[in-house]
C-alpha positions as CSV (number, residue, x, y, z in Angstrom):
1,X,23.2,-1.7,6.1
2,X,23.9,-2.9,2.3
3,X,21.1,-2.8,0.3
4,X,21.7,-4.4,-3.3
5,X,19.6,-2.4,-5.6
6,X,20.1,-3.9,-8.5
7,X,17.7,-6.6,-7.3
8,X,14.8,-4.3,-7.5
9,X,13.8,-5.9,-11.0
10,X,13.0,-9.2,-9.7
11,X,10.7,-7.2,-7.0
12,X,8.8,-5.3,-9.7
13,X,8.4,-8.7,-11.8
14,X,7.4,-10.3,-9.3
15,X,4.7,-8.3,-8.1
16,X,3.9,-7.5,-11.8
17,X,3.5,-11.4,-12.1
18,X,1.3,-11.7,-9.3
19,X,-0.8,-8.6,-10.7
20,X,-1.1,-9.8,-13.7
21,X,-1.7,-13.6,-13.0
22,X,-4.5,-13.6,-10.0
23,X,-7.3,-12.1,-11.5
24,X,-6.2,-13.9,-14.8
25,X,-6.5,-17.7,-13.4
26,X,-10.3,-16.4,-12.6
27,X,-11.2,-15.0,-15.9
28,X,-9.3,-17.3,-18.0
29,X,-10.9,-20.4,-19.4
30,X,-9.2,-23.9,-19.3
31,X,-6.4,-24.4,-19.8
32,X,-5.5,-20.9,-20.3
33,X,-6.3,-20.5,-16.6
34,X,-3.1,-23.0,-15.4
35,X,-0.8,-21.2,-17.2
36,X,-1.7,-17.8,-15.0
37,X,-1.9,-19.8,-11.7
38,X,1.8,-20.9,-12.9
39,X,3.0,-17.1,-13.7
40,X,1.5,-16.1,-10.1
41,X,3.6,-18.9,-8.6
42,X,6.5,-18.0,-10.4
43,X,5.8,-14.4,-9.1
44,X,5.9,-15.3,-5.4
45,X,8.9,-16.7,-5.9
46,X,10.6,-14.3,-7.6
47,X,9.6,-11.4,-5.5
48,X,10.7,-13.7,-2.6
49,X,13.8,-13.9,-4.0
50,X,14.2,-10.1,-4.5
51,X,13.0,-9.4,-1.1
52,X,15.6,-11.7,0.2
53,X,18.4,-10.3,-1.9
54,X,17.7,-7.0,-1.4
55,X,18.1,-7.0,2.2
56,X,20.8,-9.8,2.4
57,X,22.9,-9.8,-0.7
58,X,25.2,-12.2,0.6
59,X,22.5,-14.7,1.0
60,X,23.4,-17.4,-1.1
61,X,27.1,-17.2,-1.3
């Protein structure tokens, strides 16, 4: 199995992201609050995106 490790940055921002922004959108006050509901949405996506290169390198070639 190939495993491309050198997508295992976009996992730890990811997760950092979504760490970081969930209690954040609660304790924020507006508008402060949609700009950490927009870094925990940008964290989903780039841990998906990790994930998915991790396992399948080749995914989007």
């Amino acid at each position: 199995m190939n495993i491309g490790y050198q997508y295992i940055p976009l996992v730890i921002a990811g997760l950092a992201g979504m760490v970081w922004g969930l209690p954040a959108a609660h304790r924020l006050k507006s508008p402060y609050d949609i700009g950490a509901a927009v870094v925990v949405l940008c964290g989903v996506v780039v841990f998906a995106m990790g994930i998915l290169l991790t396992f399948i390198p080749d995914f989007f070639r």
